[in-house]
Every structure is written in structure tokens, then in C-alpha cells.
C-alpha atoms as one frame of an Amber mdcrd trajectory, in Angstrom:
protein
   0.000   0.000   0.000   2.884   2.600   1.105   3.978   1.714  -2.763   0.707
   1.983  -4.437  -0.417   5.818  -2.765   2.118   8.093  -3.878   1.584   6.386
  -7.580  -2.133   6.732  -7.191  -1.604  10.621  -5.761   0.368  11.282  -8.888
  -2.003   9.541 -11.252  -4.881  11.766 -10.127  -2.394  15.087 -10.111  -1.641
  14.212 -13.885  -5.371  13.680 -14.201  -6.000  16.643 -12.871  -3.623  18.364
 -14.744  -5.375  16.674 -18.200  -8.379  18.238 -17.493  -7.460  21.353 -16.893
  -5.472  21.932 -20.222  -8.078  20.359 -22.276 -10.570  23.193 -20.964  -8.365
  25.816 -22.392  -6.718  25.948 -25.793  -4.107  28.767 -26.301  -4.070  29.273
 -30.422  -1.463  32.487 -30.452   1.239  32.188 -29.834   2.576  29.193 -31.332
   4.910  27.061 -29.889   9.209  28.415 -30.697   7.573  31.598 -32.386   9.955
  34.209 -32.009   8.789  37.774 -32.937  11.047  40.456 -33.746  11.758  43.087
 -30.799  11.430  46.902 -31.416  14.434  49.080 -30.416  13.502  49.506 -26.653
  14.004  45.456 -26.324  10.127  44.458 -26.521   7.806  43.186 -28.444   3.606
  43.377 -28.292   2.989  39.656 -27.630  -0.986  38.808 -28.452  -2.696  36.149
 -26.651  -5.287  34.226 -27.673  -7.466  31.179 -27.581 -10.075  29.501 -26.237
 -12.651  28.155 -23.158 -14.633  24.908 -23.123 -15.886  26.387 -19.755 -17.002
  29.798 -18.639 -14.412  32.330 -16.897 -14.602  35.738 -15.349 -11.619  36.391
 -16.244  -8.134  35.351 -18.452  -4.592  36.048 -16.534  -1.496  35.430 -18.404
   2.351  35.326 -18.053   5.523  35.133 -18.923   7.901  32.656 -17.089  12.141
  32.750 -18.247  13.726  29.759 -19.468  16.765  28.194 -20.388  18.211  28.324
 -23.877  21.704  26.390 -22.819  21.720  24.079 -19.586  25.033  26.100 -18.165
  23.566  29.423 -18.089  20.467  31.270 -16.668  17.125  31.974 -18.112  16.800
  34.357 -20.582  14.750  37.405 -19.926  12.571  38.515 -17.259  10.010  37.537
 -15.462   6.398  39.381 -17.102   4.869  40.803 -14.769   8.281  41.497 -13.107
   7.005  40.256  -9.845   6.194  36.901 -11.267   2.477  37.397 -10.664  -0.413
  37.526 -13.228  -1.363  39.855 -15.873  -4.943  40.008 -16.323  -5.059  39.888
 -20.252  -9.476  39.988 -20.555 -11.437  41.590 -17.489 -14.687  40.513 -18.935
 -17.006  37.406 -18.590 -16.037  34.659 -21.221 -17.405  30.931 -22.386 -15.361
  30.738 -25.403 -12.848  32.917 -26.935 -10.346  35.001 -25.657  -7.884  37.362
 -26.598  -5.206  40.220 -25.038  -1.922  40.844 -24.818   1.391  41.550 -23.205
   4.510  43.784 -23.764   7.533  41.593 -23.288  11.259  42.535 -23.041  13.673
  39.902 -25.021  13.765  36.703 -23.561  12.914  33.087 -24.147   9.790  32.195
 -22.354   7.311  29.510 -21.020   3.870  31.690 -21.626   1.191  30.542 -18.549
  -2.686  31.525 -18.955  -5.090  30.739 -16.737  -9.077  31.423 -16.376 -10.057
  32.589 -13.056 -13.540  31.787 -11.574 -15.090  32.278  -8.499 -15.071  29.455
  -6.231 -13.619  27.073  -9.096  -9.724  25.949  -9.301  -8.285  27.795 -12.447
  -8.599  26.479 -15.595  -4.939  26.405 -17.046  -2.721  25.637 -19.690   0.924
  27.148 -21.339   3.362  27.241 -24.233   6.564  26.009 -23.931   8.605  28.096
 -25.686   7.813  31.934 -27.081  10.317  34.168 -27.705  10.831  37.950 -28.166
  14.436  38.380 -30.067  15.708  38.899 -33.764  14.804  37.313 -37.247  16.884
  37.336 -40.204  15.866  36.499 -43.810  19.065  35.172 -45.532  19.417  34.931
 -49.450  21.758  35.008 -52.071  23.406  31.445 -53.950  25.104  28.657 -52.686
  27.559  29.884 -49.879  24.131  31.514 -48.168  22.318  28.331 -48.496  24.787
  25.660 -49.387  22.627  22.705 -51.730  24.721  21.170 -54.777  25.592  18.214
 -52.533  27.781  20.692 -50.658  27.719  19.378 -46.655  26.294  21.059 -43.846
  27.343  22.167 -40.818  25.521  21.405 -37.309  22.391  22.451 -36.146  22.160
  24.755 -33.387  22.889  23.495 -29.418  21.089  26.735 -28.043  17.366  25.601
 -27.875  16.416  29.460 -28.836  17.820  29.176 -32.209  14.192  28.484 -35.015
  12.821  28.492 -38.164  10.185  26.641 -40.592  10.812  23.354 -41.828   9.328
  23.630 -45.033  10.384  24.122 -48.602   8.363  25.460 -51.421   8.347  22.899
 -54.567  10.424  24.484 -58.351   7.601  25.708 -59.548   6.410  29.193 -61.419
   5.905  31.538 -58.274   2.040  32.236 -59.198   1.897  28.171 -58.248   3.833
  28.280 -55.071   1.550  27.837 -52.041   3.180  28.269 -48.460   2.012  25.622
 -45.338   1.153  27.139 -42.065   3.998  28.079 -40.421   4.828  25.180 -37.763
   7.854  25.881 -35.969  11.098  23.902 -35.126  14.193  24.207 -33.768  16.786
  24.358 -36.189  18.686  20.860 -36.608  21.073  19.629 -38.655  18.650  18.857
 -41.550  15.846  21.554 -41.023  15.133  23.364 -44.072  15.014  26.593 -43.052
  11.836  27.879 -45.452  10.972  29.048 -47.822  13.842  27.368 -49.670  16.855
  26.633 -47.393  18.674  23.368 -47.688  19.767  22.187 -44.667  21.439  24.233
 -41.060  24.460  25.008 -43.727  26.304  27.612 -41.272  23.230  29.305 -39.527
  22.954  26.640 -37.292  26.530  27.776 -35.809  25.462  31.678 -36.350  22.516
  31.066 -34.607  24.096  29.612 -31.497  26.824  32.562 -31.437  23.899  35.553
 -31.834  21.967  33.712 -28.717  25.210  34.043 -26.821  26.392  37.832 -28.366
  22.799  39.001 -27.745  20.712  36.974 -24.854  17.395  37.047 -27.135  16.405
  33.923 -29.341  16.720  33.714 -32.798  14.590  32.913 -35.920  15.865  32.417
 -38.897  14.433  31.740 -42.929  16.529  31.095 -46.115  15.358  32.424 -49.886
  18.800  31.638 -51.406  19.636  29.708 -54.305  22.445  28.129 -55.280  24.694
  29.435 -58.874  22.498  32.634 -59.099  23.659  35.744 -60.190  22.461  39.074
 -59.785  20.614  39.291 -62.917  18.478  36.270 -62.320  16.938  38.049 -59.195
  16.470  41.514 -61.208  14.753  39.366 -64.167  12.266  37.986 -61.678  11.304
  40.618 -59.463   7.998  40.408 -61.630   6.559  37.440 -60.493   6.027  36.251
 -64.172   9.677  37.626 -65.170  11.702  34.732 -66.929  15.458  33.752 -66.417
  18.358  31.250 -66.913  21.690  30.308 -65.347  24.861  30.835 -66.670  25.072
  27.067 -66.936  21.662  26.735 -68.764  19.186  25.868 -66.073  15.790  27.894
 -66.899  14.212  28.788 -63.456  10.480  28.460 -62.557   9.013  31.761 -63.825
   9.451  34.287 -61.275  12.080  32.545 -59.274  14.593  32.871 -57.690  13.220
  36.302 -56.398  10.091  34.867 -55.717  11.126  33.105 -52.723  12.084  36.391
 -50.846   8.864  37.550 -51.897   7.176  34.714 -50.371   9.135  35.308 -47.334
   9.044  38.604 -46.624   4.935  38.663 -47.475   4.308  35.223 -45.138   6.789
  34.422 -42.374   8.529  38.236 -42.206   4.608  39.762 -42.019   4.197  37.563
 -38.974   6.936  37.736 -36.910   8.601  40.993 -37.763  12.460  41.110 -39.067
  15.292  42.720 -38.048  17.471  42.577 -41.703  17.699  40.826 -44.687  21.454
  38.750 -45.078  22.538  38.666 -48.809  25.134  36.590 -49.316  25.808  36.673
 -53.643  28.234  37.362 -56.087  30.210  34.619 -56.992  28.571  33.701 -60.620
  28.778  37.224 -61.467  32.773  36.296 -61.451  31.913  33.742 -63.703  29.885
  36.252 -66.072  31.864  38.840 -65.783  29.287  41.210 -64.622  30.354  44.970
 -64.726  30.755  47.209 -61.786  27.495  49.428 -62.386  25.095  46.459 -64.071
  25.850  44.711 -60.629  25.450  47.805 -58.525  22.274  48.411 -60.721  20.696
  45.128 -60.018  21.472  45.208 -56.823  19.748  48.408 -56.009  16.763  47.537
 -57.518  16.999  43.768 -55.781  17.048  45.989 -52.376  14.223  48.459 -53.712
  12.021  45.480 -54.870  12.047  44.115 -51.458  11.257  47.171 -50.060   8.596
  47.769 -51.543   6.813  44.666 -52.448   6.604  44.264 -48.056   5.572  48.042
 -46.980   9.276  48.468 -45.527  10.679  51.073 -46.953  13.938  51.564 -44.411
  14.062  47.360 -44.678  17.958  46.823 -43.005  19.838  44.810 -45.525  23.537
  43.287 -44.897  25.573  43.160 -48.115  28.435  40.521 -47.621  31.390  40.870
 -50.209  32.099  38.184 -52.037  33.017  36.627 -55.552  35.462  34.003 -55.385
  34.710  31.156 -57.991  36.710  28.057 -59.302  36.406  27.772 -63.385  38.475
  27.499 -66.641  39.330  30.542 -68.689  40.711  30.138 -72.099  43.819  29.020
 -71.500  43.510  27.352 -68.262  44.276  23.585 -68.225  41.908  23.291 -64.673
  39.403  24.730 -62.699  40.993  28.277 -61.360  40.032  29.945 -58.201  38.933
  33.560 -59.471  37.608  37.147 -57.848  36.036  40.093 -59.577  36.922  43.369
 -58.608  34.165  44.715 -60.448  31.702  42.796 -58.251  33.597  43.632 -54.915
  33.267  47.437 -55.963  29.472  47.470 -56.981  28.890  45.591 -53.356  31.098
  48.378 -51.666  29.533  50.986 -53.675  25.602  49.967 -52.523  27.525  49.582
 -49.107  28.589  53.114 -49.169  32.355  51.880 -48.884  34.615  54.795 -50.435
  37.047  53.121 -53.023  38.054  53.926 -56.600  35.216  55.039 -58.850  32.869
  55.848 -56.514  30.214  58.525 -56.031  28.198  59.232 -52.533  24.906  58.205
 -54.754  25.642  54.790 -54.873  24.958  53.984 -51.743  21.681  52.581 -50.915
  20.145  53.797 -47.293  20.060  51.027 -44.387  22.505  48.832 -46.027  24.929
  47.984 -43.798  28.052  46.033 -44.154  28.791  42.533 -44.249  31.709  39.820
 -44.247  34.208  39.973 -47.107  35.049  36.268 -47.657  37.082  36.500 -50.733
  40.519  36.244 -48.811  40.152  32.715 -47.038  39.417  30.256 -49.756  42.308
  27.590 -49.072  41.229  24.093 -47.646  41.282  25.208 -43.908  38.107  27.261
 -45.098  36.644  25.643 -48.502  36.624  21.991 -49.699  36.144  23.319 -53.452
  37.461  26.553 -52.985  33.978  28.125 -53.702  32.011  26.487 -51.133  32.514
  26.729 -47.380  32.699  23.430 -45.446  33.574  21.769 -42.397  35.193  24.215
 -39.875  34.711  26.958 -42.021  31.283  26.841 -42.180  31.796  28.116 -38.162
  34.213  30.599 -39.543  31.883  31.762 -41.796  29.339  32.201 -39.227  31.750
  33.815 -37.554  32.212  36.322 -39.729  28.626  37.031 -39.835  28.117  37.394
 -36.352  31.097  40.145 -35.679  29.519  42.407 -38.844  26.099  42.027 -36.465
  27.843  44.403 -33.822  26.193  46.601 -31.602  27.186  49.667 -33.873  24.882
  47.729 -36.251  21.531  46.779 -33.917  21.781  50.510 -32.547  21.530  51.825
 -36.279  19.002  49.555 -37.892  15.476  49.759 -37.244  13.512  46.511 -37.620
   9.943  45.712 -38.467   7.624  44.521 -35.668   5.313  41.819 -37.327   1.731
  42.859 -38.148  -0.482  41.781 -35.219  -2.839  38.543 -35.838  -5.984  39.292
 -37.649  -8.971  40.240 -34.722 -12.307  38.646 -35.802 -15.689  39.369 -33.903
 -17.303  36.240 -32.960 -21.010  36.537 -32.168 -22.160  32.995 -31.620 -21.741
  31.261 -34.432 -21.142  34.577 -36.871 -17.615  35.531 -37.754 -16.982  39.035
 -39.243 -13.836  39.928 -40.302 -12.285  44.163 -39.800 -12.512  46.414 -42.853
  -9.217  46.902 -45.095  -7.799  43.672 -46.129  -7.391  42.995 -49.846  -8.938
  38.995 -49.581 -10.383  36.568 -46.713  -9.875  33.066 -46.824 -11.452  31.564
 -44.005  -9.883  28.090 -42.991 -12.175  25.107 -41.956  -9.264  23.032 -41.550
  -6.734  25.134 -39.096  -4.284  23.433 -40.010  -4.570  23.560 -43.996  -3.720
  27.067 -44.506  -4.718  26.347 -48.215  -7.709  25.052 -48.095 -10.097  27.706
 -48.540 -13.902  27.262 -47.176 -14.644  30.960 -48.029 -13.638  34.645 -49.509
 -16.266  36.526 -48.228 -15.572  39.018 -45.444 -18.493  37.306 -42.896 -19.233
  34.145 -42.670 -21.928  31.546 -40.406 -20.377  28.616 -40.430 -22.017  25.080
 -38.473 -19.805  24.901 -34.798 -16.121  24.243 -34.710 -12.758  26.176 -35.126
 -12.013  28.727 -37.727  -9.124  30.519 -38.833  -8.945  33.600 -41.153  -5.867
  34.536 -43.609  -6.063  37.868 -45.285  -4.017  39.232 -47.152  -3.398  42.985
 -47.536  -2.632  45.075 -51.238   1.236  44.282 -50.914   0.296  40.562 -50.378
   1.473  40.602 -46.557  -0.099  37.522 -45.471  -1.576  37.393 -41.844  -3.347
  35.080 -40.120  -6.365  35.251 -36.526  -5.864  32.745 -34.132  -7.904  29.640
 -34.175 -11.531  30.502 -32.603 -14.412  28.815 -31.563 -17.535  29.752 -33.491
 -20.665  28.486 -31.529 -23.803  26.272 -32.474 -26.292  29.604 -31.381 -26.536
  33.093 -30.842 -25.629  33.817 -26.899 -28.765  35.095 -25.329 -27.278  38.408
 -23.913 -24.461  40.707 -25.086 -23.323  42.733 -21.961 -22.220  46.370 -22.413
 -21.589  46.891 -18.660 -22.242  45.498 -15.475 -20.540  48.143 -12.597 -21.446
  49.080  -9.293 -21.183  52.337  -6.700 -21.549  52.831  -3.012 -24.294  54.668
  -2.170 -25.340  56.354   1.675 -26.055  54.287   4.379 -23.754  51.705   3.597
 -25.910  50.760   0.416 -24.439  49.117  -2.827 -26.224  50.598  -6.182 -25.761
  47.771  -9.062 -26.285  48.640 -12.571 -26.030  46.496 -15.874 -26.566  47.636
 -19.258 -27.451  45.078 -22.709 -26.838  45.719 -26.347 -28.801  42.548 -27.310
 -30.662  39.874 -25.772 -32.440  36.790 -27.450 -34.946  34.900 -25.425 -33.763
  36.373 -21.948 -35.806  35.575 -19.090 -33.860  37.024 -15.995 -31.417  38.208
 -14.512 -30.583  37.203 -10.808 -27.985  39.538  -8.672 -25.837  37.411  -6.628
 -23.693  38.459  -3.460 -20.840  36.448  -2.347 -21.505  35.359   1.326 -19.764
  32.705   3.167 -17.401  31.821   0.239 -20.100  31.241  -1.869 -22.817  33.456
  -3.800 -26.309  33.892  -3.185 -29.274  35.567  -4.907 -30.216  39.200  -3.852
 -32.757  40.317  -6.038 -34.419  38.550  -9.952 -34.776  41.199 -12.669 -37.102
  40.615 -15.418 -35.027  40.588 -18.394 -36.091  42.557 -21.596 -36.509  38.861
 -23.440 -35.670  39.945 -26.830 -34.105  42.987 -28.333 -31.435  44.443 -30.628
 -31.809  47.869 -28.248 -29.308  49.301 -25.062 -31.593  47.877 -22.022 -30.376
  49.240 -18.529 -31.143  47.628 -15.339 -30.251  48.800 -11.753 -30.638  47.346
  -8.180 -29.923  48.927  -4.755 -28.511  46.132  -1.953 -29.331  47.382   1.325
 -28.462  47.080   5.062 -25.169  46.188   4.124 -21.880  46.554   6.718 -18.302
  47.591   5.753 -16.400  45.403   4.053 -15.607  43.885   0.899 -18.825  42.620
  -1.388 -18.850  40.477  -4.813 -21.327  40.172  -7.406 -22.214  39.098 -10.281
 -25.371  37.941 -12.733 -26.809  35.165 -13.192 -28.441  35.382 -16.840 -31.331
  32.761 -16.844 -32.255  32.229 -20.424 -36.259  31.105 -21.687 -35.268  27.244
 -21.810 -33.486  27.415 -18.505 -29.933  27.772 -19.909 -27.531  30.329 -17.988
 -24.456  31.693 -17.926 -23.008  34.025 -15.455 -21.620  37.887 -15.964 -18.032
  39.071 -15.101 -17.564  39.278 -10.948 -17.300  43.567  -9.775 -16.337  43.969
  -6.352 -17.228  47.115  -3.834 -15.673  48.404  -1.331 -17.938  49.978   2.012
 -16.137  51.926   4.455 -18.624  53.841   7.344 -18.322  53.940  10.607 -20.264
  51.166  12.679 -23.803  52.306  13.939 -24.026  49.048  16.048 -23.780  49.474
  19.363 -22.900  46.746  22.437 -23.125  47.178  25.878 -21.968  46.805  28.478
 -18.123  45.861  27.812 -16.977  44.886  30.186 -19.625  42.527  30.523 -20.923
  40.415  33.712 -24.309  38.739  32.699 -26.106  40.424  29.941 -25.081  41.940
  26.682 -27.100  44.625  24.992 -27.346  45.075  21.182 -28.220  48.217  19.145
 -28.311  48.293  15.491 -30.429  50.490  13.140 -29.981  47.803  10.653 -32.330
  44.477  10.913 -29.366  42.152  12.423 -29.133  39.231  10.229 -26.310  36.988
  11.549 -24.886  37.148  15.249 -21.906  35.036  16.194 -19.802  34.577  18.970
 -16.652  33.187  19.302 -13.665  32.534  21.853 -10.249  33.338  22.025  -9.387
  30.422  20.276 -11.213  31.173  16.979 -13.826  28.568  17.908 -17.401  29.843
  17.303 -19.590  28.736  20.662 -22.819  30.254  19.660 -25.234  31.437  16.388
 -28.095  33.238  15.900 -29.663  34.276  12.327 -33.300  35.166  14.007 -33.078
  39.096  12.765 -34.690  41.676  15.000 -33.798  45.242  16.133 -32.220  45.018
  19.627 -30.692  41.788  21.137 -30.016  40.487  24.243 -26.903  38.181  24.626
 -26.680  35.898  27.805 -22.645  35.930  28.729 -22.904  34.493  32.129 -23.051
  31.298  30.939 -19.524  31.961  29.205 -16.593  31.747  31.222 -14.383  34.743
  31.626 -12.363  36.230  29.204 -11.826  37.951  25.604 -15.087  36.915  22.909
 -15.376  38.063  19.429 -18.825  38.944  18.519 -19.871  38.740  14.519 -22.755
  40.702  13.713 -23.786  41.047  10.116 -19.697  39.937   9.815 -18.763  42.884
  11.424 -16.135  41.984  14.487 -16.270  43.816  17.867 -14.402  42.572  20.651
 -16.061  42.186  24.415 -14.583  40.989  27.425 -16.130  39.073  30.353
């Protein structure tokens, strides 16, 4: 038996613990989101989800963890004190939504729904983080592919991204999952067209460390691209080829930083793009100003195809490629000057030839990786590998200084779509370009309609809209109900009156077969009716409603309605709580006492108790009436605490 209890305690904790997460689904955030943080550290972190229960209110917080077992928990506590934020004041049986300003960190996010004289309901996410994304692109050495190996994936658990990879197709074809995401491993490939880790596994680990935020990052790079392919196909029906002969997917490669800067960068926010490119241009002997050219209106495209004008852009320099020349007998390790200038000059870099309008605004500078191409650094002499893959990171991470975060101004992610949920209506806000609302929440592709409003049967919806640059947002996951809800509350509030009175108003917008309403106080831990209200029954009209509670006694009151619907049905209002201060008109005498004690109130006395020095309650009387007479002598003497109404007054015998 001394086995079998502490098993059985546990079973029924975990049971327990079941229950109470399968009464609350949190939709947003998502699991290893990481949204990018403004320049004061923080980011606007929405909440959302949903109740299978009613709640008076939803509290929420943010708890620091871990990113690396040997060092502390990143970021701070939210609220500081560790306590709860209340995120939605207001009476709820479905679905929920607030938010939370949060400093950098890596998080476990805690909600809970509070209701009077019920455990909370509760449930969390294990991992949200506030920190910096990057959007890398270029060709092969920002991406690796070409059977080129990888390097490792990260070891700091607050290094992301999207394991997904949109198919060679023509862009207009391309359609983009819903964003599930992962840790990035070894083989993660990091959407929308990433290979594998390659070296951002490593950088990834080493910006964690520098920075003490988490990290998400996405990959649009393709390998053996030059400059012009990504000018040609900034139209996303513009055509292009390879040097080598390879005809891309109309629209591609630029496509792909489309589709990530108007899916996963529109959610999350992004601190700078990472171009990594140059190295075919060596092969086709691109000139100084057609690269410079391109380049500039690469940056501009981005720009403006995502609303971001001052978009933060990190220009690496690099050309270095192995190939034969006429003459050469073998593959020769190459550089362009001209493509190392026209990278300088969008930089802003001062060398020969240029002129202060070259440079392009918020581009900042990257690595120059021309220099270490031996074996310690490249197995081919073009492509990074083995250690050098962490060099390269390396060199990444020291041009991501704090000269550079304190001089580029990232993009906080457009907040999830808010949709009004009236029973089993969902209306979508004014100013979106399309609605696609989801049946399946987890098929972000599988349309059930366009229209702005929709009635669907009961289950869980999800809305993607998209807005005239294409910036793809999503709601979180609601619950859309079988029926209307009989009442729509516009206020319930309270006041304290004279004469220790409460004054209780409540206000409707819209009430379908209503029948009452019944005023509760909270008494002896638990509520109790007051007063029943006819309700208005039906109507699409403001309906007020008011109720004075009298012969009250300082203290602390709760209330809250009971809404009674035609068939019986009810749900309950949020709890308001009032505060009565006065001085006491009750009076007892004598005190000292010997035999008899005399009670005065001009309030009709509703509950007398006494009780000894020990706490222990000896005696009760609830038969009201104006003036009381207390027997003492057949108390022994010493200190009693009398309870009248639940007002305290101490009398010795």
C-alpha cells in the first residue's frame, strides 16, 4: 500500500492536470515563435485562444527559461514580480484574446481562467520568444545545396525556423504551409527554400550568446544565381536562366524572398535581410554598375513589395569562384573586382570610382570572404565546409555588432488578424485585400470561403487575409458556436451609495430569449441571490437595469449575474467587487460585561456570532430583530469576538 499511494496521488495530479489543459486551448502564440523586438528590447505579444468552460476572467504570463543548460534563463520575469497579468477583465465561455509587452527573452507563456469558487482552468506554451529574425538569401555559400555538406544544427534551444520548402515551380503556383515551428537541426530546411542548417545553425548559437534574445531564422537563397536572375524575376512572371543553362520556374529565384518577406517576415517581424551573392557574377563577368544596378533595384524590390521602406539589408562581399578561362588547363580559383566594388559601392564603402549616390540607405556592411578560400576554409574553394562553415558564421556574427543593432530599425510583425465572434457569426475588420477563411486550421490552403463574414455550423475557424502588398496574416484559431448567446453585456458596474448601500447597474446591447437576470452576493465563500430582474426577453436595443442592496456593513462585497435564459440555460456575468467603508452604527453594551449583553443596530441584524479566544465559534443566531439580548454568564471569563452582520467587535467578560 505505502507503494501503491504516492503512484495513485500522482495519477490523479496528472489527471488533474489533463483536465485542466483540455478546458483551455491557447491558439497564439505558437509554440518556438519568435517575434522580432522593437528598439527599446520588446515586443507586443498577443494572446489568444479559447474556453470549453465559462471564466470571469483570463490572466497570463511570462515565465524565463533556459536556452543552454550552463547558463540562466533568458529574460525577465512578465509581470516582473512573477504574478499575473490580467489579459481579458470581462465574462467569457469561449474565446479570448489580449496581450502583453515583453522585453527579449525566451519564455514559457502561462494563462489561466479565473472563476469564483472554481480551481483555475490552465494551460501554457513552452517556448515563445521575443528576439531577432533574419531572412538570408543570395546562392550557394548563403544556403549551401549542390551536394555541398552542412554544418551542425544549433545546441542553443532558442535558435528556429520553418521546416518547409516550397516545390520548383512558377511563383504564381507556389503555395506556403502554415507556419509550424522547429528548432533548427542539422537537416531543417530553413523555409521558404533553405537546404539544410548550412552555417546558420553555428550563427545562430553565437547571436543567442552575443545578444541573450532567441533567434529565428528563414533562407530564400539559391544556389549558382547571379544578380541578374533576381532583377529578371522581381515580376513574379519575369523569366530567367543560369549561366550554366538551367531555366528557373518563372518568377524565381526572387520569388522566394517575396514569399518570405509577405508570409513568415509579415508575422513575426524582421530585423534585416542577409545577402550573401556574387560569386557567378565572377563567372559572367558582370560589370561594376550592371551589378550595382541590379542590386539596387533587388534591395528596392524588397522594399517595396513588403511596406518596408527603411528594410535593413547586410551586403556581404564576395566573388570568389573556381572555373576554366581560355587558356587554363583546370578549374581556377577567381575574384572580380568589379563585383567587390558594386557591393562596396551599394555599401557606401569609399574606393576607386565611386560617387556618394551609390549607396543605398540602411545597407549595412557585411563579411568579405574573398581572402580565405584555401582548404582550412573551402573543400572546393567556392564552397565553405567543415570548420569553415563556423568561420563563416563567424564572420557574420562580428559584422552584427552593436554599432549595427543601434543603427538599424527593424519591423515589428503585423499583429494577428482580430475577428468578432457573435455565436456562431464571424466578421472579419474592414481593409484587407482577400479573406480566406480556414475550416481546416491546419490547412492554410484550403479555402472554405472569400467573403468578409461568414456563419459557419460549430467548430474552429481561422482567417488569412491578405493585404494590397500581399502581406499575409493570419487570426488565431476561434471557436464559433452552435447559437446566438442570449445576452451581449455592455456593462455590469457598481457604486456605493449612503447608508452603507451598494447601487448595481447592468446595461445590454442585445438579448435573445432572456428571461432574468438574478444579482448574486458572495456570502460565506459562496454566492447567493439578492434580487431577480425581469429581463427585456428579446431585443437588438441598449436595455439598462439597476438594483440597490441594502443594510449592508463595511467590508468587501462580490457580485455578479446570473443570466437565466427562456429554456433554462444560464451563464453568469463578469464578478465587480465594492468596497464599504462607514463607521459602525451598532452598538454593544456593556463591555466589560458580567451577565447580559445589549445590542443596538439600526440595521435588521441578520447573523450574530460569537466566538472565543481560540477562533472557535460557541454560539449562532440568524433570528433578525432590532435590539438583542446576549446571555454571557453562561460563558466563562475572558476575551469573545462577537460577529454581527460579519462585522467583528471585541467584548470581554
Amino acid at each position: 500500500m505505502k507503494k501503491i499511494l504516492p503512484s495513485l496521488v500522482w495519477l490523479c495530479y496528472a489527471l488533474s492536470i489533463t483536465v485542466s489543459f483540455a478546458q483551455l486551448h491557447i491558439t497564439y502564440p505558437s509554440d518556438r515563435i519568435v517575434l522580432q523586438r522593437n528598439q527599446s528590447n520588446t515586443a507586443t505579444v498577443t494572446i489568444a485562444g479559447y474556453f470549453e468552460s465559462c471564466q470571469d476572467r483570463v490572466e497570463a504570463r511570462f515565465v524565463p527559461i533556459q536556452s543552454h543548460p550552463d547558463r540562466p534563463a533568458m529574460g525577465q520575469p512578465t509581470p516582473l514580480d512573477g504574478s499575473w497579468q490580467v489579459i481579458q477583465n470581462t465574462n467569457t465561455c469561449s474565446n479570448f484574446r489580449g496581450s502583453i509587452v515583453v522585453p527579449g527573452g525566451w519564455y514559457r507563456l502561462e494563462v489561466r481562467g479565473i472563476r469564483a469558487g472554481q480551481s483555475p482552468v490552465t494551460a501554457q506554451i513552452d517556448h515563445v520568444g521575443v528576439g531577432e529574425v533574419f531572412l538570408v538569401s543570395g546562392q550557394s555559400n548563403a544556403t549551401g545545396g549542390d551536394n555541398n555538406p552542412t554544418g551542425p544544427g544549433a545546441t542553443e534551444d532558442a535558435v528556429s525556423s520553418v521546416h518547409f520548402r516550397t516545390n520548383m515551380e512558377p511563383y504564381n503556383n507556389l503555395q506556403v504551409d502554415c507556419p509550424v515551428y522547429t528548432h533548427l537541426d542539422q537537416s531543417t530546411t530553413t523555409a521558404p527554400f533553405g537546404n539544410y542548417a548550412w552555417c546558420w545553425g553555428y550563427f545562430g548559437d553565437k547571436m543567442v550568446k552575443q545578444l541573450n534574445v532567441p533567434v529565428m531564422i528563414f533562407n530564400s537563397g539559391w544556389s549558382g544565381s547571379s544578380i541578374a536572375n533576381w532583377k529578371q524575376t522581381i515580376s513574379p512572371t519575369g523569366q530567367t536562366s543560369a549561366w550554366f543553362g538551367y531555366v528557373y520556374p518563372q518568377g524565381l529565384p526572387f520569388g522566394n524572398m517575396r514569399t518570405a518577406l509577405n508570409h513568415y517576415i509579415a508575422q513575426l517581424g524582421v530585423r534585416a535581410i542577409l545577402w550573401h551573392q556574387g560569386e557567378s557574377d565572377t563567372k559572367t563577368e558582370t560589370s561594376r554598375e550592371d551589378y550595382r544596378n541590379d542590386l539596387r533595384d533587388v534591395i528596392a524590390a524588397t522594399r517595396n513589395l513588403s511596406n518596408k521602406p527603411n528594410l535593413p539589408f547586410v551586403v556581404s562581399r564576395a566573388s570568389r569562384y573556381s572555373f576554366k578561362k581560355a587558356g587554363d588547363v583546370n578549374d581556377v580559383s577567381y575574384t572580380s573586382a568589379d563585383v567587390i566594388a558594386a557591393q562596396n559601392d551599394v555599401i557606401g564603402i569609399a574606393t576607386d570610382g565611386y560617387l556618394p549616390e551609390y549607396k543605398v540607405p540602411h545597407v549595412f556592411e557585411g563579411p568579405a570572404t574573398d581572402d580565405y578560400w584555401d582548404s582550412q576554409y573551402r573543400h572546393d574553394q567556392v564552397h565553405f565546409a567543415g570548420a569553415g562553415l563556423d568561420f563563416l558564421a563567424n564572420l557574420w556574427s562580428d559584422h552584427l555588432d552593436a554599432n549595427f543593432f543601434a543603427n538599424s530599425t527593424p519591423y515589428s510583425a503585423i499583429p494577428p488578424i482580430e475577428v468578432s465572434v457573435t455565436g456562431s457569426t464571424l466578421a472579419a475588420p474592414n481593409g484587407w485585400d482577400a479573406y480566406h477563411w480556414l475550416g481546416d486550421v491546419n490547412n492554410c490552403n484550403a479555402v472554405l470561403s472569400t467573403n468578409q463574414q461568414i456563419t459557419p455550423t460549430e467548430g474552429i475557424y481561422k482567417l488569412k487575409v491578405t493585404d494590397s502588398f500581399m502581406n499575409t496574416v493570419f487570426s488565431p484559431a476561434m471557436k464559433a458556436s452552435s447559437s446566438s448567446l442570449p445576452v451581449t453585456w455592455k456593462y455590469f458596474k457598481g457604486t456605493t451609495g449612503e447608508n452603507l448601500t451598494a447601487e448595481l447597474q447592468w446595461a445590454t446591447t442585445e438579448e435573445s430569449n432572456s428571461s432574468v437576470f438574478e444579482l448574486e452576493r458572495m456570502s460565506k465563500n459562496q454566492f447567493e441571490k439578492v434580487a431577480s430582474i425581469a429581463a427585456a426577453g428579446n431585443s437588438s436595443s441598449t436595455n439598462t437595469y439597476s438594483f440597490t442592496d441594502k443594510l449592508l456593513v463595511p467590508g468587501t462585497f462580490y457580485y455578479r449575474i446570473k443570466q437565466i435564459d427562456m429554456d433554462g440555460t444560464s451563464s453568469y456575468s463578469n464578478i465587480i467587487s465594492l468596497q464599504l467603508r462607514g463607521k459602525s452604527l451598532v452598538k454593544l453594551f456593556p463591555n466589560p460585561v458580567v451577565n447580559v449583553l445589549s445590542i443596538e443596530s439600526p440595521q435588521l441584524i441578520h447573523s450574530l456570532e460569537v466566538f472565543n479566544e481560540a477562533g472557535i465559534r460557541i454560539f449562532r443566531n440568524q433570528n433578525p430583530a432590532g435590539i438583542q439580548e446576549l446571555d454571557m454568564s453562561r460563558y466563562q471569563h475572558g476575551v469573545y469576538i462577537i460577529k454581527l452582520n460579519g462585522e467583528s467587535f471585541r467584548v470581554a467578560r
